[in-house]
N, C-alpha and C positions, 0 to 999 in steps of 0.2 A: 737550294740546299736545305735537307733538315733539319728543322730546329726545334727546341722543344725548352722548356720553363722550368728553373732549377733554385731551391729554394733552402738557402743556409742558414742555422740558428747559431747561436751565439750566444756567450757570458755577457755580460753586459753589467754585473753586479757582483754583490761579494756572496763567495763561497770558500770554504773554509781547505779545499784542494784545489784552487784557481789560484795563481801567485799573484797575476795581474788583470784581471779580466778588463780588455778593450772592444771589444763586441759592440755592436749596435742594437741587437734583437735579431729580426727576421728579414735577411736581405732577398732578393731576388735578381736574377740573373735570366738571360736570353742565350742559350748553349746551341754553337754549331754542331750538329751531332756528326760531321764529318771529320772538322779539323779540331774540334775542342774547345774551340776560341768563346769566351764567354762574355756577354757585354751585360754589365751593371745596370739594373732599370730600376729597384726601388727599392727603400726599407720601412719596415715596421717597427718603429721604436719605444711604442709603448705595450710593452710585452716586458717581463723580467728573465734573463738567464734559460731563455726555450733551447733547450739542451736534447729535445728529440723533437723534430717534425717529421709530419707524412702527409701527403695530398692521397683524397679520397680516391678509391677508384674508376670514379665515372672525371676528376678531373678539376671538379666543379669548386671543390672546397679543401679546405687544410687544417690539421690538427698539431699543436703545440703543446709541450708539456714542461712545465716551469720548475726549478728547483728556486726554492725560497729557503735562505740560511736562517733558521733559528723558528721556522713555522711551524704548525703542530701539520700540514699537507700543503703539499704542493698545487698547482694549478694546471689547470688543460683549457687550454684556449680554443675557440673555433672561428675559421677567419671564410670568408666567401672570396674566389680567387678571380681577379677581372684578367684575364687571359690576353687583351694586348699589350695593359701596362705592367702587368705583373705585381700591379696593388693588390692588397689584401684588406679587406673591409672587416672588422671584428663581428661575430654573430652573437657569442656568448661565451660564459667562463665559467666555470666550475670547479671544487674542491677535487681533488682527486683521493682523499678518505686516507692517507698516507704520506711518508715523509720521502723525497728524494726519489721523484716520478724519474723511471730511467728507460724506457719504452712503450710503444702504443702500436696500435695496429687496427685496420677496419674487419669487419666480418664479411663475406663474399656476397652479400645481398645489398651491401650498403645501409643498413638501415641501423648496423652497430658497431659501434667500437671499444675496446679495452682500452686498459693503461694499468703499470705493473710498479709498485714502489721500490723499489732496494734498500731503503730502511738502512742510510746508515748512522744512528742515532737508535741505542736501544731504546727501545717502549714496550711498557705490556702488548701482549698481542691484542687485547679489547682494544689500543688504543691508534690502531692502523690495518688495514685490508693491506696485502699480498695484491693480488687481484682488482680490479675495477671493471664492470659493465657498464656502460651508456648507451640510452637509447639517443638516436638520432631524428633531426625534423628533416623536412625536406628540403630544406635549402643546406642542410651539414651543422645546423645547430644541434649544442646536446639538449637534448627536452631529460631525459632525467637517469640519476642511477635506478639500472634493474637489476644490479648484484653484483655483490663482492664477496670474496672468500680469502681467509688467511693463510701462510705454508708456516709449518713448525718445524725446527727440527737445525741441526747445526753437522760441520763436516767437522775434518780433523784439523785442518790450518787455524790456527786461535786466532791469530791475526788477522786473515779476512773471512774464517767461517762459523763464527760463537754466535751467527742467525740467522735467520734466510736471510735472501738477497734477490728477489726476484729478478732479471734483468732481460726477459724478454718475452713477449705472447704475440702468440699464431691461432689463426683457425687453422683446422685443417681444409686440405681443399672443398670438401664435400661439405664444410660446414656444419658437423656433429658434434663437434670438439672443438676445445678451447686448449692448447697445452702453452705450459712456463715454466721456461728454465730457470730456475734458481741455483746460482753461483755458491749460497752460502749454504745448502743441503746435497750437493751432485746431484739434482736428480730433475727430469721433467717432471711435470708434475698435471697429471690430465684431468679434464672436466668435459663433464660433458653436459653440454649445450642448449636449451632449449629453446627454439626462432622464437617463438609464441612470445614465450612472457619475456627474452632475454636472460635467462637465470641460466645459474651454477651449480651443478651438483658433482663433486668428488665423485669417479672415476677411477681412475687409480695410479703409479707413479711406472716411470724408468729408470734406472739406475746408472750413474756414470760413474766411472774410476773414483775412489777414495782420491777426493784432494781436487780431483781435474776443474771444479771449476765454470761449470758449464754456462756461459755469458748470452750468444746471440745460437738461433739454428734457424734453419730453413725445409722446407717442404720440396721434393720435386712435381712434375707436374700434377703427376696421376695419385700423389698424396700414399705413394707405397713405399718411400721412404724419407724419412729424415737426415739432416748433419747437422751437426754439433759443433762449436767450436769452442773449444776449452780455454778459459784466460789463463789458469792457475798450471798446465800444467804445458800449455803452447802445445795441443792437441786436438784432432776433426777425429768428432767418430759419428760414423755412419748405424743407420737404425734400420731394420726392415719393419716397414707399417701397416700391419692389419687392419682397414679403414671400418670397416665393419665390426672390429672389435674393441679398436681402439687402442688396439697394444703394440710396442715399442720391443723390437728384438735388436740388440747390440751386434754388429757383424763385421766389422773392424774399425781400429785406431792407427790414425797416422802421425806423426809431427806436422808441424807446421814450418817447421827451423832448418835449415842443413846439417850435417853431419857435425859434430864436433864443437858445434855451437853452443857458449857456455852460459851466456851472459842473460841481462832479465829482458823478459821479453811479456806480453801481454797480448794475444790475439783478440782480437775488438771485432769489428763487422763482415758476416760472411754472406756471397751472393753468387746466386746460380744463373750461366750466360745464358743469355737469349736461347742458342740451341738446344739447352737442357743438357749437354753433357759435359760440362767441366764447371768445378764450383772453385772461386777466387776468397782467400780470408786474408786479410788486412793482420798486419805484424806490427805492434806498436813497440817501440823501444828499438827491433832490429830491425825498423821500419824498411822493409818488403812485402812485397804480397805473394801469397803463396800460390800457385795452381794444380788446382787436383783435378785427374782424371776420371770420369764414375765410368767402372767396369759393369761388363754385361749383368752379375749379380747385384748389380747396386750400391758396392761400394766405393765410398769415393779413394784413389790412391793418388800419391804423388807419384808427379812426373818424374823420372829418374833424373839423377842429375852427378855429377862428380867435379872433386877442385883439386885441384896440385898446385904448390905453393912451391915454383921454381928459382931462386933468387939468383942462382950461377948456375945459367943453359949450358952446358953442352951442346956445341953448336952443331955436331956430328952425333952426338947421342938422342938415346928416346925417351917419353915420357909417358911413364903408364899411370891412370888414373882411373882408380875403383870406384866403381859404382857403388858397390856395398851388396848384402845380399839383400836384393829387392825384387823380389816376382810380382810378372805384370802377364795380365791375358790380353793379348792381343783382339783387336775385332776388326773384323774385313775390314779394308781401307785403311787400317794403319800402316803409318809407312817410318824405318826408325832412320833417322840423321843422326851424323856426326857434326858438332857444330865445336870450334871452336874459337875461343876470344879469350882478351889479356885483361877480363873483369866482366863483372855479371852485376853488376849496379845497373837498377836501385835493388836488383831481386834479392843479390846477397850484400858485395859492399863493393866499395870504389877500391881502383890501385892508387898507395899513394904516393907512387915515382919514385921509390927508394926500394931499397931492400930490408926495407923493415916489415915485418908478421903482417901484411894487412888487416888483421884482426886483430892488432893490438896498434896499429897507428891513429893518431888521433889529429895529424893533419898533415895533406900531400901540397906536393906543386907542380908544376906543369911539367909532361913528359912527353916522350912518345916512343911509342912500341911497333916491334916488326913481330908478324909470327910468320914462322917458314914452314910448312908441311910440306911432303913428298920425299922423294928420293930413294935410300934405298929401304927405308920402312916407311912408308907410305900412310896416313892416318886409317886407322879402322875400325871398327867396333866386333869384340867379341860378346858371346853372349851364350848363354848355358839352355837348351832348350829341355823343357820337361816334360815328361809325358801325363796323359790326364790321370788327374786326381783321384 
């Protein structure tokens, strides 16, 4: 069976949005890539609060990025990955030029990596990089900073946007560019690149919805478009990417939530499957995952979906539930199902064996449900076809 080496960070110290941090540092896991099933092999425990890890592209090695409460920057560790026992050997450490290191990422050559502060703890801008460069040695140590660069600039939320907030960098596939979302300005924000020396030069920005929020984004393959995933506003927007110029065109916004859905919510990490055509973002608060479909244009849409909240069936009656208005392009090989069930947890929420709002129940107990289709209205799907654009 396949297996493959899975590597969790952890609190382990105090931070001032941690209630109770129990963490160890950097554990390591042996993942059946069949069934799931994950066996415990090692931790790293002299490490503080590594609150983003990534293993290098070729395999070999691992980066860690530490939030230290009350330091004037955080830490990025570099560890050498021994592959049977899932130990990690430390290489080297270094400042990261900023406070509240919140992600990292390698360059497509291996030979560099970034890390992005969030800054939350205002400071002059002289007194923390946005951005960080590192070059790398050959065995995955960092040999030294070759550049960092600052974002200015604040949204309209006072609460989480009076500064930037760096919270995530990319190369692009091709490796010209460097871009980061900053949560606390809406916007990407591009650099472009240079292998040679490792350096930063402003480029120029993207723009996301006043207020949205923009946290993690992802590339697809061929680096001609980007998504986004919005914390502040629980929205994916899709980007068409001119690689050759560098520039970010906005091409649609989806939710990330169901219909009707009121409550707070935070979209955290987003990833695109193996086949390159549907991309998955993590729902924190209404803890679901979303799934989006990328249509022939490249934008990413949600899956259609509908809920009816029946509490006294009519056991001879029907039940009709709206989709909503949601246009979808179909592409060869699609094929549409009716699918229906008496709860969609963990996607949306659980039933909780009463007849109470499921969205407003705050704890079930053991039930069980019959659903009966057929007879003389038989389940179906309607659907409105349109002609082209």
């Amino acid at each position: 069976m396949p297996k493959a080496l899975m590597f969790v960070g952890s609190c382990n110290g105090t931070l001032p949005y941690v209630r109770s941090p129990k963490g160890v540092g950097i554990s390591s896991y042996l993942v059946d890539l069949e069934s799931g099933a994950a066996e415990h092999l090692a931790d790293e425990t002299d490490v503080i609060n590594p609150t983003f890890v990534a293993v290098s592209r070729d395999g070999r090695s691992l980066l860690a990025s530490s939030e230290l409460a009350g330091d004037a920057e955080g830490m990025l560790s570099a560890y050498a990955i021994a592959p049977a026992s899932g130990r990690l050997g430390l290489l080297s450490r270094v400042g990261t030029r900023g406070i509240t290191p919140a992600h990292l990422s390698f360059d497509h050559s291996g030979r560099y990596a970034a890390s992005v502060n969030y800054g939350d703890v205002a400071l002059p801008e002289s007194a923390g990089a946005s951005v960080v460069v590192y070059r790398r040695g050959p065995d995955g140590e960092i040999d030294a900073v070759t550049s960092q660069a600052t974002i200015s600039g604040h949204g309209p939320d006072a609460a989480r946007q009076d500064r930037p907030h760096a919270h995530c960098v990319r190369w692009t596939p091709d490796n010209r560019f460097v871009v980061v979302a900053d949560l606390g300005v809406d916007r990407l924000v591009i650099f472009r690149f240079d292998a040679t020396a490792g350096s930063l030069s402003k480029h120029g920005e993207a723009e996301l919805a006043p207020g949205a929020g923009p946290r993690h984004f992802i590339f697809d393959a061929n680096g001609t478009h980007a998504y986004v995933a919005n914390e502040l506003n629980s929205t994916l927007t899709s980007f068409a990417v001119a690689p050759n110029t560098g520039t970010f065109t906005p091409i649609a916004a989806e939710s990330t939530l169901p219909p009707g859905f009121a409550g707070t919510n935070y979209p955290a990490a987003i990833q695109l499957t193996p086949e390159g055509k549907h991309i998955v973002v993590a729902n924190r608060f209404h803890d679901s995952i979303a799934r989006f479909s990328i249509a022939p244009d490249g934008a990413a849409r949600m899956l259609v979906r509908g809920q009816a909240h029946v509490p006294d069936p009519d056991p001879g009656g029907a039940v009709e539930i709206s989709l909503g208005h949601t246009g979808y392009r179909l592409q060869p090989g699609h094929r549409l199902r009716v699918h229906l069930a008496s709860s969609d947890y963990p996607l949306y929420l659980w039933h909780p064996g009463t007849t109470e709002n499921p969205w407003h129940a705050i704890r079930g107990q053991r039930n069980e449900q019959t659903l009966v289709t057929g007879g003389a209205e038989p389940s179906h799907l309607s659907i409105t076809v349109l002609g082209d654009a």
